[in-house]
Wavefront OBJ file of the C-alpha trace (Angstrom):
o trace
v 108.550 132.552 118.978
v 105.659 130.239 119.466
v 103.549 130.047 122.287
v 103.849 126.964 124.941
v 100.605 125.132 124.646
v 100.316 123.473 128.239
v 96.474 122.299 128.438
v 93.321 120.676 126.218
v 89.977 121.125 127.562
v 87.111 120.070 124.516
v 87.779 122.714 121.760
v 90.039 124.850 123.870
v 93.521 124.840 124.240
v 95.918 127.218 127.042
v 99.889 128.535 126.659
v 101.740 129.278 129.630
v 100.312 132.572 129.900
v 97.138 131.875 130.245
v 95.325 132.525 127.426
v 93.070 130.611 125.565
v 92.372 129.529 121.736
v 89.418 127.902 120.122
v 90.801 125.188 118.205
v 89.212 125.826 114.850
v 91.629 123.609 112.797
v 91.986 120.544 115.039
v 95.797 121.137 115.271
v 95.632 120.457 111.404
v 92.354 118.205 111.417
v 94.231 116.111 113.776
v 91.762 116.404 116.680
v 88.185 115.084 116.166
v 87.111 114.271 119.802
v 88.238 116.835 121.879
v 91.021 117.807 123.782
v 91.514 116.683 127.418
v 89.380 113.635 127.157
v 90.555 111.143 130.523
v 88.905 107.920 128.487
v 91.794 108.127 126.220
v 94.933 109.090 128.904
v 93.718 106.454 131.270
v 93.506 103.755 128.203
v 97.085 104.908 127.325
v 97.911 104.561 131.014
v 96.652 101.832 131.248
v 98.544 99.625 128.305
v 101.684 101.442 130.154
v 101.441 99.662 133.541
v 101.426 96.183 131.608
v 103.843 96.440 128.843
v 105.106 99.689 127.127
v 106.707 97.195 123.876
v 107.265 94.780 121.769
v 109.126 94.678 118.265
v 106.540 93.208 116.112
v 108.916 90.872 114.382
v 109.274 89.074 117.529
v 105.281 89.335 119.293
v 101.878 90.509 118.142
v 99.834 91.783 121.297
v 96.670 91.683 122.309
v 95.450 95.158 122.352
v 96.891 95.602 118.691
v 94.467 92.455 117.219
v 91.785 93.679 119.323
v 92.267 97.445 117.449
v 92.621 95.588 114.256
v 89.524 93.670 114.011
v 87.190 97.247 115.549
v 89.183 99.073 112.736
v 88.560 96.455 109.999
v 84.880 96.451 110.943
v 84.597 100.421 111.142
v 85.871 100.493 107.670
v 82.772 98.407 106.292
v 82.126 95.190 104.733
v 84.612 95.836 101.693
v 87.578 94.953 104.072
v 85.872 91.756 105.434
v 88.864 89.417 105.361
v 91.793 91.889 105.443
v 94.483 93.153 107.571
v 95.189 96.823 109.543
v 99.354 97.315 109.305
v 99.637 100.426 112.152
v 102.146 102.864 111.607
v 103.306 106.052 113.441
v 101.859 108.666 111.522
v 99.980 109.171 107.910
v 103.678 109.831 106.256
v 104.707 106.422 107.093
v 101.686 104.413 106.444
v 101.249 106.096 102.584
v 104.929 105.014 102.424
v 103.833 101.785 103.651
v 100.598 101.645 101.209
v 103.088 102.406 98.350
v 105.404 99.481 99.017
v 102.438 97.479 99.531
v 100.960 97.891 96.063
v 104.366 97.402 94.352
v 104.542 94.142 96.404
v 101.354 93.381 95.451
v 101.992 93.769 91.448
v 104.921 91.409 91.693
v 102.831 88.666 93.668
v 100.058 88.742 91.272
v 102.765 88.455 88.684
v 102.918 92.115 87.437
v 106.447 92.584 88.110
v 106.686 95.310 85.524
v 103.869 97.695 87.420
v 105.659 100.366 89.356
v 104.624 103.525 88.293
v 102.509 105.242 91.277
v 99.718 107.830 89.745
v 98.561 110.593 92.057
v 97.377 114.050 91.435
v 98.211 117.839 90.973
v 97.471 119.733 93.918
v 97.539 116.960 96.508
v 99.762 116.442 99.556
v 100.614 112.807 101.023
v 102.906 112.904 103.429
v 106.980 114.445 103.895
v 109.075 110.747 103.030
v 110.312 110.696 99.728
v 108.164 108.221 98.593
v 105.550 110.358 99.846
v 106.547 113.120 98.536
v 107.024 111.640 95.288
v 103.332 111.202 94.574
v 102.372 114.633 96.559
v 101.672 117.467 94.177
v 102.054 119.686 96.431
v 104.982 122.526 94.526
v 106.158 124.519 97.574
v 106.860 120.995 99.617
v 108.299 119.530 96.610
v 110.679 122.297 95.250
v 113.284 121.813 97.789
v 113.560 117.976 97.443
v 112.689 117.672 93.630
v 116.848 116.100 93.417
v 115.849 113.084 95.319
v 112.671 112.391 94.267
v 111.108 109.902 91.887
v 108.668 111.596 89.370
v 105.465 109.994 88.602
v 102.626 111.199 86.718
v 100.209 113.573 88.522
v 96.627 114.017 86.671
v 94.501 117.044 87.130
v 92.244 117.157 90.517
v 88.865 118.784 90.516
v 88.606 121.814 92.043
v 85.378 123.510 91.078
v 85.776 127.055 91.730
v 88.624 127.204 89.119
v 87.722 124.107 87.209
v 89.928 123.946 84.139
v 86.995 122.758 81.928
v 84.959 125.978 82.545
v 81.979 124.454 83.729
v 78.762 126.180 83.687
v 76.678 123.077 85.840
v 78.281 123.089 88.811
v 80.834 120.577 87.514
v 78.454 118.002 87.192
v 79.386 116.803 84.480
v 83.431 117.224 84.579
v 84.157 114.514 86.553
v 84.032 112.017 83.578
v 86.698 114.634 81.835
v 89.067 114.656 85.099
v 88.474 110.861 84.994
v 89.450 110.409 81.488
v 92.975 112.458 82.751
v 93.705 109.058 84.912
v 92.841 106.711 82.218
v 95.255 108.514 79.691
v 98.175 107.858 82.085
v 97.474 104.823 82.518
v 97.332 103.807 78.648
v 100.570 106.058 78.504
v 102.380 103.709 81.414
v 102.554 101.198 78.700
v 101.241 98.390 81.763
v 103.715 99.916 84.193
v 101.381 101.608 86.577
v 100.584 99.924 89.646
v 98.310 102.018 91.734
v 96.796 105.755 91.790
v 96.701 107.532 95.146
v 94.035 110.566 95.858
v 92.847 112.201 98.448
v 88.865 111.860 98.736
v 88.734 114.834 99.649
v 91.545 117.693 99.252
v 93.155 118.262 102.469
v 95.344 121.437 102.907
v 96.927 121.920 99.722
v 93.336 122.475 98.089
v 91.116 123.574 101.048
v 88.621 120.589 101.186
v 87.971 121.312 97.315
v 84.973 117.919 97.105
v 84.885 115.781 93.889
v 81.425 114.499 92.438
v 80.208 111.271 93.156
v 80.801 110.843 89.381
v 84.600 111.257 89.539
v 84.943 109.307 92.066
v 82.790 106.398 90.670
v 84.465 106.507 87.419
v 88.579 106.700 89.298
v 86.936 103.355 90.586
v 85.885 101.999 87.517
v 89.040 102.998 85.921
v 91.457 101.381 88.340
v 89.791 98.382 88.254
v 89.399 97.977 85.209
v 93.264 98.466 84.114
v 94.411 96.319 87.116
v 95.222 99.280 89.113
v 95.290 99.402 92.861
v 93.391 102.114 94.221
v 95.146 103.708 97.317
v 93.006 106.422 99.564
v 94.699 108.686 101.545
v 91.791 109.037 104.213
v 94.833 110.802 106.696
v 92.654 113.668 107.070
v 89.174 112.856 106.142
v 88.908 109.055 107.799
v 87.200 108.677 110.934
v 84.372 110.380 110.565
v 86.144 113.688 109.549
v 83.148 114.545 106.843
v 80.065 112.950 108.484
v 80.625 109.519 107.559
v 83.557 106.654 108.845
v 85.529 107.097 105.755
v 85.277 109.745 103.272
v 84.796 107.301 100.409
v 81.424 106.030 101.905
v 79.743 109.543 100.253
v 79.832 107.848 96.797
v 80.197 104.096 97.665
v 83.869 103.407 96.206
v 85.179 101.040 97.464
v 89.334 101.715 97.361
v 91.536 98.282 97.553
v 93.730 99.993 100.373
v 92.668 102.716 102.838
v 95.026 105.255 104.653
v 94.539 106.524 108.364
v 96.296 108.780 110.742
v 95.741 112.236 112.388
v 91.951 111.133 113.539
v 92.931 107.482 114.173
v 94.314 108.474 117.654
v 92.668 111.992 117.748
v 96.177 113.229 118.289
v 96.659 111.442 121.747
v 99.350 109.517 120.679
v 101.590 109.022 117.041
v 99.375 106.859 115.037
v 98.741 105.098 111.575
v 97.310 102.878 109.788
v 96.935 101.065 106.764
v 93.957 99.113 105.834
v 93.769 96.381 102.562
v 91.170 94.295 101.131
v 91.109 90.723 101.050
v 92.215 90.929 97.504
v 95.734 92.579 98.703
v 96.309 90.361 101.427
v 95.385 87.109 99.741
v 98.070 88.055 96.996
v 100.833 88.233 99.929
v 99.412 85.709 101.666
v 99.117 83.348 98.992
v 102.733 84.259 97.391
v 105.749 84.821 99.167
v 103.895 85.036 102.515
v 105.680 88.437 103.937
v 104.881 91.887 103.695
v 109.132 92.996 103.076
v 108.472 96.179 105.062
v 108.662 97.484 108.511
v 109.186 100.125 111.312
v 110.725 99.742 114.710
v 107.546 101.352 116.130
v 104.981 99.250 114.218
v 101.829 98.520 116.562
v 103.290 100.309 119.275
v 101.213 99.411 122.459
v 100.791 102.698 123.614
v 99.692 103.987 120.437
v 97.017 101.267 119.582
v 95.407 101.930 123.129
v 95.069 105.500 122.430
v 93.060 104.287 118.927
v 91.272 101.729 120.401
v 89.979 104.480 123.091
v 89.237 106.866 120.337
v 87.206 104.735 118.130
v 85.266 103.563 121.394
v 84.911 106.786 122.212
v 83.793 108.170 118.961
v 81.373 105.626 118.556
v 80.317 105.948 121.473
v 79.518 109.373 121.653
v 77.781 109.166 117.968
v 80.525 111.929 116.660
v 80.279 110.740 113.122
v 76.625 111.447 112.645
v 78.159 114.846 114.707
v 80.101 115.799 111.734
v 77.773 115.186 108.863
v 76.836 118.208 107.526
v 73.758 117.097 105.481
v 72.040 116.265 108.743
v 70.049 119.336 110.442
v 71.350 120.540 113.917
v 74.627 118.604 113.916
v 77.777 120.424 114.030
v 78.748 119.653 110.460
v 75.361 121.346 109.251
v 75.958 124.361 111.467
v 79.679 124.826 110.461
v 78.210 125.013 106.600
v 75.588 127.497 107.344
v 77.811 129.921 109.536
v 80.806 129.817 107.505
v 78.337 130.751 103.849
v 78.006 134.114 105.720
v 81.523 134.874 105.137
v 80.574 135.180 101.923
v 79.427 138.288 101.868
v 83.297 139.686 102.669
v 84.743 141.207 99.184
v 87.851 139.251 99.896
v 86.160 135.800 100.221
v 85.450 134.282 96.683
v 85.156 130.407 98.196
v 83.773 128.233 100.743
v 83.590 124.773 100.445
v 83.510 121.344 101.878
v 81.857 118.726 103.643
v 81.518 117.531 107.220
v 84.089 119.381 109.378
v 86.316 119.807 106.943
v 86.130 123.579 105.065
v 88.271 125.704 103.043
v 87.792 129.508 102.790
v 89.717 130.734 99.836
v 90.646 134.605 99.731
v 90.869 136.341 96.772
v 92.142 140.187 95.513
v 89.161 140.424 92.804
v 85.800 138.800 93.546
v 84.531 138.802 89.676
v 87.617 137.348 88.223
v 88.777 135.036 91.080
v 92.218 137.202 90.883
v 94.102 135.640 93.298
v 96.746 137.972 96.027
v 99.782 137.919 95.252
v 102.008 135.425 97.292
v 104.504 137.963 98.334
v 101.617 139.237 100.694
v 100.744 135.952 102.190
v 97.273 136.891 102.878
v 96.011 133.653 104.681
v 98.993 133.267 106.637
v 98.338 137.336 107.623
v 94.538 136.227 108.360
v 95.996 133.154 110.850
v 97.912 135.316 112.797
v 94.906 137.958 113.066
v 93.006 134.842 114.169
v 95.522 133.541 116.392
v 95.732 136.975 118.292
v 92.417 137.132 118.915
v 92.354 133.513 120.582
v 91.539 131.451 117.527
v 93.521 128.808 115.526
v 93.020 128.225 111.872
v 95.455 126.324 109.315
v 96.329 129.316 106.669
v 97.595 127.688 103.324
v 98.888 129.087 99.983
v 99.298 127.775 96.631
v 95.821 126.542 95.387
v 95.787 128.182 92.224
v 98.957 127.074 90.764
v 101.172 126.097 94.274
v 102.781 129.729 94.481
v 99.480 131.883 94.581
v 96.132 130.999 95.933
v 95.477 131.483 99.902
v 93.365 129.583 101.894
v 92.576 128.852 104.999
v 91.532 124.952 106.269
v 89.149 124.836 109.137
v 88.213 121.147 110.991
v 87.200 121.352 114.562
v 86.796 118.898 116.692
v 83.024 117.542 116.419
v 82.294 118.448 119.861
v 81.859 121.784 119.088
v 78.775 123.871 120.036
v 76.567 126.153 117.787
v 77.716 128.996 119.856
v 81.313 128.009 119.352
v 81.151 128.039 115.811
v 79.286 131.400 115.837
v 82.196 132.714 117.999
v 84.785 131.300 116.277
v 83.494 132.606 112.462
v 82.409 135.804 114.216
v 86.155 136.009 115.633
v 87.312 135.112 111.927
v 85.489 137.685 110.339
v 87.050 140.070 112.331
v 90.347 139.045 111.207
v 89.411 138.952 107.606
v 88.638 142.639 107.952
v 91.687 143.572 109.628
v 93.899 142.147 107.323
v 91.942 143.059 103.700
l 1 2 3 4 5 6 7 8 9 10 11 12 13 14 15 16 17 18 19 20 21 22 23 24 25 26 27 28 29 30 31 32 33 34 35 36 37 38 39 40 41 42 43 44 45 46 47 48 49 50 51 52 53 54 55 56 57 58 59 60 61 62 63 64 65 66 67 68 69 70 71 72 73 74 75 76 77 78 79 80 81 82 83 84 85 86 87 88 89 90 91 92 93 94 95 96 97 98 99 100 101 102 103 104 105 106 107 108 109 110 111 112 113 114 115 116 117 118 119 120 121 122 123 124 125 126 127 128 129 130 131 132 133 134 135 136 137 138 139 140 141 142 143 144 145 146 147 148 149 150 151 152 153 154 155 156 157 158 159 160 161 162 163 164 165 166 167 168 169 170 171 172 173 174 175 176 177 178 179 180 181 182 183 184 185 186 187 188 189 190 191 192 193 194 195 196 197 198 199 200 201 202 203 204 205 206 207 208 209 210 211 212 213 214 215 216 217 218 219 220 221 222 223 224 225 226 227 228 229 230 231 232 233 234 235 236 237 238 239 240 241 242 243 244 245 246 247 248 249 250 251 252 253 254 255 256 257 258 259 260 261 262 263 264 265 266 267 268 269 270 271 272 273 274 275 276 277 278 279 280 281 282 283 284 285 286 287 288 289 290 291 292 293 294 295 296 297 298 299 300 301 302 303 304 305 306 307 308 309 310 311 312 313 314 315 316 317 318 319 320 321 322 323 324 325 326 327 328 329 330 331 332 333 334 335 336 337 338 339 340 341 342 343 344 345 346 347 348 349 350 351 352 353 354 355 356 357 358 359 360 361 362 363 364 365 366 367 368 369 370 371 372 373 374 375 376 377 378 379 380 381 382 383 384 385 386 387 388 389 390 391 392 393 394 395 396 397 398 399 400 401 402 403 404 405 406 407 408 409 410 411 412 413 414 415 416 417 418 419 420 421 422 423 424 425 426 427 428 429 430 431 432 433 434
C-alpha cells in the first residue's frame, strides 16, 4: 500500500506517519518551484472567492487572457501573434496539438495530410491519440487494438546509438534526421506534423539530441510543409536551464506543448501554444478551432499558472536550473550525479538542466542490460524510497522490455547539500540492490 502524502515544504514532502522524503523526481518532473509555496495557494484562493467557472464556449475571463499573453511572451518572440489553448493536463493538450495540426492541413488546403510522425522510444501522453504517436512498448501493448499506427523514426540516444558512433554522436544527428525525411517522402504528401520530445522524458532517461538533429528536424519539417509539434510537458518552463527546451539550439517548433511545470503541480494544468502561422490559418479559414474540453481555461487552474510563472520569474529559477552555469543547481546536480559513475552497475548519466537519467546496467564493458524479470530500477526506487528519497525508476530503454533507468528532476530550489544528500542516499541504494 502506498503511503498518505499529507504535507509539501520546498523539496520535502511528509505521509501520515511522519516521515519525510526528498523529492528527487519532482513527483515525475512535475514540481519545479517547490512544494508548500503560499504565493501560489493564496492566488488559487484567491480566483476562488470571485468565480470558481465558466464554460469557455459561453465567457473568456480575465485571469485566463492575462495568463495567455505572460505565457505567449515567456515562450519568445517566435509566438508573437499567437494564441495559448489551456488544457487540464499534458495528455489532453498533445491530443489537442494533434487535432490542431490536422485542422490546420485542411485550412491551408492540405486536406489529404493526416499522418502524425513521432518517434521510437518516446512517451506523449495516455489518450489514444496520444498514445498513438507515443513509442513507448509497455504503455502501448495493452491498447495496440484501438490505436491508430503512425510511423515512429529512430530517436537519438547516444549511449546505444544505432550508428556506432565513435565522436560523441556529433555527427549522427544528420543520419537520425534523414530517418524523418524518409517517412515523410514515404507518406506520399499525407503527413501532417512530427511530434518529439526535445528532450527524452521517462521512457529514455533525459537521453539529449545535438543541436544538429534538432536543427535539421527543423529544416526538414519546414521544408516538406510539416508542422512541427514539441512536447515541452516535461522539459518547458525552465525544466533544463532555459524557458523552453528548444531555446538550447534555437528551433523554433510551429506549436509548443506545456503541462506538469506550467502549474508546478498546484493545480491540473495545460497548455498549448501556436505560432501566428497556425492561428492565422484558423483564423483566416473557417474561423473555429472544432475542439474542446469542459474544463478548458479553468479559473482555478490558470491562477495557479499565472502564480507559478510570476513566481518562477521572479525568483530567477530558470537561470537556477541551467546546468552550464557554475554554482546553480543544474551545474551541481551534473557534477554530483558523474560520481555515480564510478558504481559497476551504472553505465549512464546524462542530461541537461534538472532533468537526468541514470541508466543501470548488468555488464559495464558491453552495456548488457538486467534482465527485466529483475526490475532493477524499480528495486533501486524502493531502496530509495525507504531511505526517505523519491526517484522515478523506469524500464524499457533499450528495446521497451529491458533497459532500467531511473529519471531524476528536482525542484530548482534545491540546495548543494540536498543534492549531496540525496545522491549520497542514492548511492546507498544502488549498493543494496546490485
Amino acid at each position: 500500500m502506498l503511503p498518505q502524502a499529507v504535507r509539501g515544504e520546498g523539496v520535502y514532502l511528509w505521509d501520515a506517519e511522519g516521515k519525510r522524503y526528498l523529492d528527487f523526481s519532482g513527483q515525475a518532473a512535475v514540481n519545479f518551484i517547490g512544494h508548500g509555496v503560499p504565493e501560489i495557494s493564496a492566488a488559487v484562493a484567491e480566483q476562488a472567492s470571485q468565480l470558481e467557472f465558466v464554460h469557455s464556449s459561453q465567457f473568456s475571463t480575465p485571469i485566463a487572457e492575462e495568463y495567455a499573453k505572460e505565457l505567449l511572451e515567456f515562450a519568445g518572440e517566435h509566438f508573437r501573434g499567437g494564441c495559448v489553448y489551456f488544457t487540464c493536463g499534458g495528455s489532453e493538450a498533445v491530443e489537442t496539438s494533434l487535432k490542431l495540426a490536422r485542422q490546420y492541413q485542411v485550412e491551408v488546403g492540405q486536406a489529404q495530410r493526416y499522418h502524425m510522425l513521432s518517434r521510437t522510444q518516446s512517451y506523449h501522453g495516455s489518450t489514444l491519440g496520444a498514445l498513438a504517436v507515443s513509442g513507448n512498448a509497455r504503455r502501448r501493448e495493452m491498447y495496440l487494438p484501438l490505436v491508430r499506427e503512425f510511423t515512429h523514426v529512430g530517436i537519438p540516444y547516444c549511449y546505444r546509438c544505432v550508428y556506432n558512433c565513435i565522436d560523441g554522436c556529433a555527427q549522427c544527428g544528420e543520419k537520425y534526421a534523414g530517418e524523418l525525411e524518409k517517412a515523410i517522402e514515404l507518406s506520399e504528401g499525407e503527413a501532417a506534423a512530427f511530434i518529439l520530445e526535445p528532450v527524452s522524458g521517462a521512457t529514455l532517461g533525459a537521453a539529449v539530441p545535438t543541436a544538429r538533429y534538432m536543427q535539421a528536424v527543423a529544416e526538414i519539417c519546414q521544408r516538406n510543409g510539416v508542422l512541427l509539434i514539441a512536447d515541452e510537458v516535461m522539459t518547458g518552463m525552465g525544466r533544463t536551464g532555459r524557458n523552453f527546451a528548444v531555446d538550447h539550439w534555437g528551433v523554433a517548433p510551429d506549436i509548443l506543448v506545456a503541462a506538469k511545470g506550467l502549474s508546478s503541480g498546484y493545480a491540473p494544468l495545460g497548455a498549448v501554444i501556436a505560432n501566428k502561422k497556425v492561428v492565422d490559418a484558423i483564423a483566416n479559414g473557417t474561423g473555429t478551432f472544432l475542439h474542446g474540453f469542459t474544463y478548458n481555461a479553468h479559473p482555478l487552474s490558470v491562477a495557479a499558472g499565472k502564480a507559478v510563472l510570476r513566481y518562477l520569474k521572479t525568483h530567477d529559477l530558470v537561470h537556477a536550473a541551467d546546468s552550464n552555469h557554475p554554482g546553480t543547481a543544474g551545474q551541481n546536480m551534473e557534477t554530483a550525479l558523474a560520481r555515480l559513475l564510478d558504481l559497476s552497475v551504472v553505465g549512464d548519466v546524462r542530461g541537461i538542466g534538472l532533468l537526468w537519467g541514470v541508466e543501470f546496467v548488468a555488464e559495464k564493458t558491453t552495456k548488457t542490460p538486467f534482465f527485466a524479470d529483475l526490475n532493477f530500477a524499480g528495486r533501486v526506487g524502493a531502496a530509495a524510497r525507504n531511505r526517505g528519497l523519491l526517484v522515478y525508476p523506469m524500464q524499457g530503454s533499450v528495446n521497451g522490455h529491458s533497459g532500467d533507468h531511473l529519471l531524476l528532476a528536482p525542484p530548482a530550489v534545491i540546495t548543494t547539500k540536498q543534492i549531496d544528500t540525496a545522491v549520497a542516499t542514492l548511492r546507498e541504494a544502488i549498493e543494496e540492490v546490485r
